[in-house]
Steps between C-alpha positions, in 0.01 A plus 500: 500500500272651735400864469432586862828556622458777201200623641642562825808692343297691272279640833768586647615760226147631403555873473322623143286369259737301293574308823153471595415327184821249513358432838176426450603285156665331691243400724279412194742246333547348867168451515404306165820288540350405810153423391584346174687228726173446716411155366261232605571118614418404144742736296234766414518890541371660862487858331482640131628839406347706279618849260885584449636315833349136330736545238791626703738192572650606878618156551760451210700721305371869624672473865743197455816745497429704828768460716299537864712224683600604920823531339462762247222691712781575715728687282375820328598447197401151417117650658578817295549269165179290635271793510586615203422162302169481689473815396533434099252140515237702739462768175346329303276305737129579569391697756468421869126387431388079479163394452474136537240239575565224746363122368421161669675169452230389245538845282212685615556826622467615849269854476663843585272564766523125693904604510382868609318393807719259591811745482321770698431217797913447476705566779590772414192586267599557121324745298468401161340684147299252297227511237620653142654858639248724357646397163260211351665541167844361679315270683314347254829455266706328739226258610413426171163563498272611190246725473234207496688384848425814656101568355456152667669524791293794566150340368589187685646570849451886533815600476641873528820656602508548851297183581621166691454242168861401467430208318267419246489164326835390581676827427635816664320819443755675652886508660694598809738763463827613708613843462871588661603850604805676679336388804498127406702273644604122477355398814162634265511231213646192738214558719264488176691224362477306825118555530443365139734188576352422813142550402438347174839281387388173531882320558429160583270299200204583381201346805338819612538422863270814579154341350600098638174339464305426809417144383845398610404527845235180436812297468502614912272301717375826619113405393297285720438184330754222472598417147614142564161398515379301252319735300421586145776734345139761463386452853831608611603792214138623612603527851834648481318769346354645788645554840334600846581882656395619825364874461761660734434853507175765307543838476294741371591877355150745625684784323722473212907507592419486879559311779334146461275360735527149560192313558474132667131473317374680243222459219632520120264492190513154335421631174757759469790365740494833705506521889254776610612876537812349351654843338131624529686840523779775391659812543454740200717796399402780344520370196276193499814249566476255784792562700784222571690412776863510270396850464416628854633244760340654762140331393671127640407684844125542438332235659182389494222255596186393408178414735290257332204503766550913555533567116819726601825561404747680750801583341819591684873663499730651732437798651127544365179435655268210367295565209219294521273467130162279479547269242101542382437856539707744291566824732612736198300780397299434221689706234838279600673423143385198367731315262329312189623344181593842347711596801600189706739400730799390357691213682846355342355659161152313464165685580302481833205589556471684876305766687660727801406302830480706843502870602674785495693358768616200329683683294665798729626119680610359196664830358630584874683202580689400109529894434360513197100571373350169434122339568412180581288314236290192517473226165170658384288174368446554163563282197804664326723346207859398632773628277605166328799477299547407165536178557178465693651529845486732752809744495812440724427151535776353266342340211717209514364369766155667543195308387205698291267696690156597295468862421240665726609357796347654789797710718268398803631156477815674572443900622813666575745178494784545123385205357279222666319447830757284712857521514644149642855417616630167641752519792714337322569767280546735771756236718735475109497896516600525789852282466530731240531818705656316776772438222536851410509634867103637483275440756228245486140605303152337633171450306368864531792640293320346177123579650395192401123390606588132585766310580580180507726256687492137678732321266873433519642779290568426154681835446812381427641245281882504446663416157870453384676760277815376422707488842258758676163416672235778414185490708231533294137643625167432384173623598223216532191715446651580145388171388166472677192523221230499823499528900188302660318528825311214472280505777420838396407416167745793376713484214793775414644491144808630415497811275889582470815576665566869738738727327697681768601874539703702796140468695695163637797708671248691725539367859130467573583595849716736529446607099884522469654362189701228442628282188223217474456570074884499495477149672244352268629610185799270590249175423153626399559675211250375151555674212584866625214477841541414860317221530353392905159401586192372343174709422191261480108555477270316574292160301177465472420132592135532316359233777176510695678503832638822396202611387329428803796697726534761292805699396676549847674280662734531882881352461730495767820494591581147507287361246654270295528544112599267200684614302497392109824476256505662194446259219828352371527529080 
């Protein structure tokens, strides 16, 4: 028998503390009947409970005598005798707190803080408590973790209270928890319950429709070759892995989390994959911390452009003059701050190094127009160690699909850019988001939302593939530049390789126009969630070809916006 016609009775007569517990009981032992029946296509669990409530059976023989029928509700006494037994089985049952983890179809858990960010980008946003509660004794118990687990989770991964490391070789290091109050209501836990159904309860088998594999779309005749020919079974695997692409659009970012500037021609550095003056620049609080455009919207109004043959940059935004800035000569005084290895510029949580670029007057514009004290900096050339992760990558790029980078990396290969010098995105990708937010009454998104450097396009889109479910047709979207290994200009003797996927965050709801915020993130996480990240866009750097023709040109090279690329498959296993 459902509890929630109990909760809303027991609201109604909350008038002292007795009451207030009943109430919010009540709540609790709605709640884990209601999670304890989330279940997945294939019979498993959606949610374990933890501490007293795990124990508590709300399903059988603790409520199965309430009386809470339309009938009885309607006389007083009947709802008088109802109360009263809810009354004796709440007693004895835990209080109105439930920690819980939520798990996958294949057993593996789902980490606290994926289900926090995604519940905080629900409509409306839900606010939940995770980690171990300031009590890693409890925490520890319930998880069923040993002291060894702990010494190595910390020797291994890093991991403190407070941080983001959820999970650490296939377990949780921490929980969710729901606390109810007089306040609470039922509308609180169905809108929880809800979330965790819709987000993560896999109902229909066990094909993870989110990650299809792009190689289905060779079955397409969307390459240009013809496979009736009369080829070998090689020739032909060989050239369904690659695919022509039409550069359709190249941006680049002068200042970190500004306006772009798209470019029709522009040179990039063969060697490391970076277009010039490509986030050559950044704003800089007080603190050392390159500012973001999630943070201060207002910065998706700066605008500015570079003058190759003039050496300028003019930068622009509404209601200021131009501020004009040589791109050779540095105009500060000569005792501007100067940031180094011991006190660099920190961008997304690596280490930059920079120097303050301009004069006094840079930075009364700067400061004037965002309202807050801030310089701009320029990359300062100087070989500096990129913070590399223990797994030998560089940090927020996932690890599962990141290849290694060699410590000691230079950050000029990729200045003020989070994690690699070129950020591509296929329209493809952007025409399969947008029938997303179509669907859900948003408005439509275009390339600069995702500040990509290139993108590319000229293909039939092979965005969406549609599969069967039972009776219902589910559209399911893939992103082609997920499976690329390399992008080719050919007749520019440029190579790109891919480095790993884009993990998203709130940057994407900024309007880059009007810097107004919508529910892009929201929008993704319906289809491009991997393993607790965001996933949209490629980051690549550039190949070294090691031939004498490059030799002979050197390290810079012009593309343009209709170049055409090939584009390589990832090798099949």
């Amino acid at each position: 028998i459902s509890l929630s016609i109990l909760c809303l009775s027991l609201s109604l007569r909350v008038t002292d503390f007795h009451q207030i517990s009943l109430h919010s009981r009540s709540l609790g032992a709605e709640l884990v009947r209601r999670l304890t029946q989330l279940r997945h296509g294939n019979g498993k669990r959606a949610v374990i409970i933890y501490g007293a409530w795990a124990n508590f059976d709300v399903n059988e023989n603790q409520f199965q005598s309430l009386d809470v029928s339309e009938k009885s509700i309607g006389q007083t006494d009947t709802l008088q005798q109802s109360l009263s037994s809810i009354e004796t089985k709440l007693r004895n049952a835990p209080g109105p707190t439930v920690a819980f983890n939520v798990y996958r179809h294949d057993n593996s858990p789902v980490g606290y803080n994926e289900v926090s960010k995604l519940a905080a980008l629900d409509h409306p946003p839900l606010q939940l408590r995770t980690g171990c509660f300031c009590n890693p004794g409890a925490c520890q118990e319930a998880l069923h973790l040993g002291d060894e687990d702990v010494k190595n989770n910390f020797l291994t991964s890093g991991h403190v209270c407070g941080d983001h490391h959820d999970v650490i070789d296939s377990n949780p290091t921490g929980a969710i928890r729901v606390s109810f109050g007089k306040d609470s209501i039922w509308e609180d836990l169905d809108a929880l319950v809800v979330f965790i159904e819709k987000m993560f309860v896999k109902k229909y088998g066990l094909v993870d429709h989110d990650a299809v594999s792009y190689e289905k779309s060779l079955e397409k005749d969307d390459f240009n070759f013809d496979v009736q020919k009369k080829d070998s079974p090689e020739e032909v695997s060989f050239r369904a892995r690659k695919c022509d692409r039409i550069l359709s659009e190249m941006y680049i970012f002068p200042i970190k989390s500004c306006a772009a500037m798209r470019v029709s021609r522009w040179k990039i550095n063969r060697r490391t994959g970076r277009l010039a003056f490509d986030r050559e620049f950044a704003l800089v609080d007080a603190t050392g911390t390159a500012m973001r455009l999630n943070a201060y919207p207002m910065m998706s109004q700066i605008r500015s452009s570079i003058d190759l043959d003039q050496r300028i940059i003019t930068v622009k935004a509404p209601n200021m003059s131009n501020l004009v800035l040589s791109l050779d000569c540095d105009d500060s005084s000569e005792n501007v701050q100067k940031y180094h290895e011991k006190d660099s510029i920190r961008v997304c949580g690596n280490s930059c190094g920079g120097r303050v670029w301009g004069s006094h007057d840079a930075t009364k514009w700067f400061s004037s127009f965002l309202g807050v004290r801030c310089w701009l900096a320029r990359h300062y050339q100087k070989q500096m160690t990129d913070v590399i992760s223990s797994a030998g990558t560089p940090l927020h790029v996932s690890s599962s699909v990141a290849a290694p980078v060699p410590k000691g990396k230079s950050s000029e290969e990729k200045a003020f850019a989070n994690e690699a010098p070129m950020l591509l995105l296929s329209q493809d990708s952007i025409n399969a988001l947008n029938s997303v937010l179509l669907s859900q009454g948003q408005r439509r998104v275009n390339p600069c939302h995702f500040r990509p450097n290139l993108v590319v396009g000229g293909m039939e889109s092979l965005a969406t593939a549609s599969c069967m479910k039972g009776s219902d047709e589910v559209q399911t979207r893939t992103n082609p530049e997920d499976n690329w290994s390399s992008v080719t200009f050919k007749e520019k003797s440029l190579e790109l390789s891919a480095v790993g996927q884009c993990a998203r965050c709130s940057m994407v709801d900024i309007d880059p126009s009007s810097g107004m915020k919508g529910k892009t993130l929201r929008a993704l996480a319906d289809y491009r969630r991997k393993k607790g990240e965001i996933m949209f866009g490629v980051f690549y750097s550039g190949k070294s070809r090691n031939n004498q023709e490059e030799l002979c040109s050197g390290d810079e090279v012009w593309i343009e916006e209709g170049d055409h690329l090939t584009c390589t498959q990832k090798a099949v296993s």
